[in-house]
BAGUDREN-172881 format. One record per atom (N, C-alpha, C, CB): residue in one letter; y negated, x negated, z negated. Coordinates in steps of 0.1 Angstrom, whole numbers, padded with zeros to 4 digits, always signed. Atoms other than C-alpha are relative to their C-alpha. Glycine has a CB too. Layout:
AYXZ;...
# end
This chain:
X+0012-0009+0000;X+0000+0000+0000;X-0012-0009+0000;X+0000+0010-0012;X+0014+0013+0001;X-0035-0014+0006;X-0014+0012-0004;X-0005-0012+0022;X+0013-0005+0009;X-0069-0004-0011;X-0018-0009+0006;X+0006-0007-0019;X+0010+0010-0004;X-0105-0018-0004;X-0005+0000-0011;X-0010+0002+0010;X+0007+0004+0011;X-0120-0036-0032;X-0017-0007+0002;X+0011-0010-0006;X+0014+0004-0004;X-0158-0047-0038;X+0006-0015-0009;X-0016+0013-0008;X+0002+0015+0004;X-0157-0087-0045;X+0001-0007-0009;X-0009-0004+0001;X+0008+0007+0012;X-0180-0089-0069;X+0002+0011-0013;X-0019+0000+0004;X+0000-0006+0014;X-0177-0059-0093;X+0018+0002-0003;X-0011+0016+0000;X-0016-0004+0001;X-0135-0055-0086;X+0000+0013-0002;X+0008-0006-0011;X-0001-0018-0004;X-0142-0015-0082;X+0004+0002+0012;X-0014+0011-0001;X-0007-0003-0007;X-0121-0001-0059;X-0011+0017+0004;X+0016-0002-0006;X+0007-0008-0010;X-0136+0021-0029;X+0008+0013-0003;X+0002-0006+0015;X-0002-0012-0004;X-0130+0058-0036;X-0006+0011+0007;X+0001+0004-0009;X+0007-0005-0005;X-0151+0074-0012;X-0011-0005+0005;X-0002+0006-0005;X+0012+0008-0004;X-0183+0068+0007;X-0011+0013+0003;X+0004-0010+0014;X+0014-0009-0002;X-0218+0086+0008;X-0002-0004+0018;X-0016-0008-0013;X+0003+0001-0011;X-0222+0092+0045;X-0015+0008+0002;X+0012+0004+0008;X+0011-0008-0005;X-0256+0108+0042;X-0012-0007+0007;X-0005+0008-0011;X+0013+0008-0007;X-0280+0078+0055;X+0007-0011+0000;X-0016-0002-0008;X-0004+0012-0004;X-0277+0046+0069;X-0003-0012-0010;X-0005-0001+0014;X-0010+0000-0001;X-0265+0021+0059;X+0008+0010-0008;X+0002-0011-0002;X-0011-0008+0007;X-0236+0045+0044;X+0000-0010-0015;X+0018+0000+0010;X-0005+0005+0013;X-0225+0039+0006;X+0009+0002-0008;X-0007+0001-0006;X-0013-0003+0008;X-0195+0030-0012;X-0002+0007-0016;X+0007-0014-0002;X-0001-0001+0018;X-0186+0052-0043;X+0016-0008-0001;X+0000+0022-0009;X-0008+0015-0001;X-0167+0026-0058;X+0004+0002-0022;X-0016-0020+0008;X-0004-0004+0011;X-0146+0031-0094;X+0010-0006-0008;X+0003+0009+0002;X-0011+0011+0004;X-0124+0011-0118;X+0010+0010-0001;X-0001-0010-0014;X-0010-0014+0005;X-0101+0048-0125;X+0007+0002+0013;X-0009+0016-0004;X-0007-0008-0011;X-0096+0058-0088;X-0004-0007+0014;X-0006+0017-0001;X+0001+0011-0016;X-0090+0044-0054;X+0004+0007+0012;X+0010-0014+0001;X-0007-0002-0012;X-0082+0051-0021;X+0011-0007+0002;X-0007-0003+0010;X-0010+0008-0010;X-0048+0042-0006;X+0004+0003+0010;X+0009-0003-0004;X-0010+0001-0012;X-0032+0035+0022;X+0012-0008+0001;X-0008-0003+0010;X-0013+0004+0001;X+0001+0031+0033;X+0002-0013+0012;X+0010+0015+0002;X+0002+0007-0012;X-0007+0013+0068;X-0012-0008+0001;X+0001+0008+0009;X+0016+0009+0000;X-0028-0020+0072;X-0010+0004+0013;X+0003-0021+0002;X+0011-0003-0010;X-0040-0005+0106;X-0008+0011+0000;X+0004+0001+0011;X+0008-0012+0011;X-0053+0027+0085;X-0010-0008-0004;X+0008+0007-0016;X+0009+0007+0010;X-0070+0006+0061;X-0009-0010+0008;X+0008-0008-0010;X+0014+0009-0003;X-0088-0017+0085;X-0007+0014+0009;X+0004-0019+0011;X+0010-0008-0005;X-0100+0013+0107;X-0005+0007-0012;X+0005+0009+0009;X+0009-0007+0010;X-0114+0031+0076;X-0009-0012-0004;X+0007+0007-0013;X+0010+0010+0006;X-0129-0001+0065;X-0010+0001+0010;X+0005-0015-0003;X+0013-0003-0004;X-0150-0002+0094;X-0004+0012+0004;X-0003-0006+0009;X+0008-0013-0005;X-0157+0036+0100;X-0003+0003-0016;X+0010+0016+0011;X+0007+0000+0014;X-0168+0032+0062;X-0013-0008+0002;X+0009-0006-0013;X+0008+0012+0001;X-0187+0000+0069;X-0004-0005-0010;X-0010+0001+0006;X-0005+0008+0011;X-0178-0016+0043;X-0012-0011-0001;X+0016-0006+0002;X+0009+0013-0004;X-0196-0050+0050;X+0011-0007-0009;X-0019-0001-0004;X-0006+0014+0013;X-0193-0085+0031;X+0003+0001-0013;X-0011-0011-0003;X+0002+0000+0012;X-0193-0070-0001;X+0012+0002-0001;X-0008+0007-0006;X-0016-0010+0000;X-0155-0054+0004;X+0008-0009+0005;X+0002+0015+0009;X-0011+0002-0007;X-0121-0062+0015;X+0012+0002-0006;X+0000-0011+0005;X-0009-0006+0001;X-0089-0053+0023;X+0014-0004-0009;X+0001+0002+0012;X-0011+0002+0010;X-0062-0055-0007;X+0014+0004-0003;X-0006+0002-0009;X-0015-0005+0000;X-0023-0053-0012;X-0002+0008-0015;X+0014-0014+0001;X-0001-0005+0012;X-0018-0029-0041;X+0011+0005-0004;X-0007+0009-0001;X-0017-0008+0004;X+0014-0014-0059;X-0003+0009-0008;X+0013-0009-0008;X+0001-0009+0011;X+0017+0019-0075;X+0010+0000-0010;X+0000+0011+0004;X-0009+0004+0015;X+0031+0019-0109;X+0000+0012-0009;X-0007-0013-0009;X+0002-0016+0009;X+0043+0055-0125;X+0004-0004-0014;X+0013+0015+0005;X+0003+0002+0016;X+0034+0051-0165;X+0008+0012-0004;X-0018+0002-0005;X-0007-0013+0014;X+0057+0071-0189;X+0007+0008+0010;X-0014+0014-0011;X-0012-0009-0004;X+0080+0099-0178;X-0004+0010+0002;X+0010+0002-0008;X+0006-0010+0001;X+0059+0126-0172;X+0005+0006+0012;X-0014-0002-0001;X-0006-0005-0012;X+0077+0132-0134;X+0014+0010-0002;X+0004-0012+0009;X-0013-0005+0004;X+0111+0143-0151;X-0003+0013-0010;X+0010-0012-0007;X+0001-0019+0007;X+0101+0180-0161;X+0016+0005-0007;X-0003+0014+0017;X-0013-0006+0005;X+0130+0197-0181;X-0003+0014-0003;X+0007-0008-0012;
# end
C-alpha cells in the first residue's frame, strides 16, 4: 500500500482543498489516504499537486485488537 507523506511535518495527505490555486494539502497524523497501486498513487500525487514538500511512501496496514471477530 502507498500513502503521500509531507517531508517536513510527517502528516500524511488525507485530502486536498481544490478551491484556488495553488491547491492545498489537508494533511493529518490520524488519517491518510491509501492506495493499493504505485500508478494510483503517483497519478493522484500530481492531479493533487503535491509539489517538493510530499512524496510517495510504502505503508502497511496493521488491525489493532480483535474488534473484526463479532460473536
Amino acid at each position: 500500500m502507498y500513502a503521500i507523506i509531507n517531508t517536513k511535518t510527517k502528516k500524511f495527505v488525507s485530502g486536498t482543498d481544490y478551491r484556488g490555486r495553488p491547491f492545498k494539502q489537508i494533511t493529518s497524523y490520524e488519517k491518510a489516504l491509501t492506495y493499493e497501486h504505485l500508478e494510483v498513487v503517483e497519478c493522484e500525487f500530481k492531479t493533487r499537486e503535491c509539489g517538493k514538500k510530499y512524496k510517495i511512501v510504502n505503508v502497511k496496514l496493521v488491525v489493532l485488537g480483535d474488534d473484526c471477530n463479532d460473536k
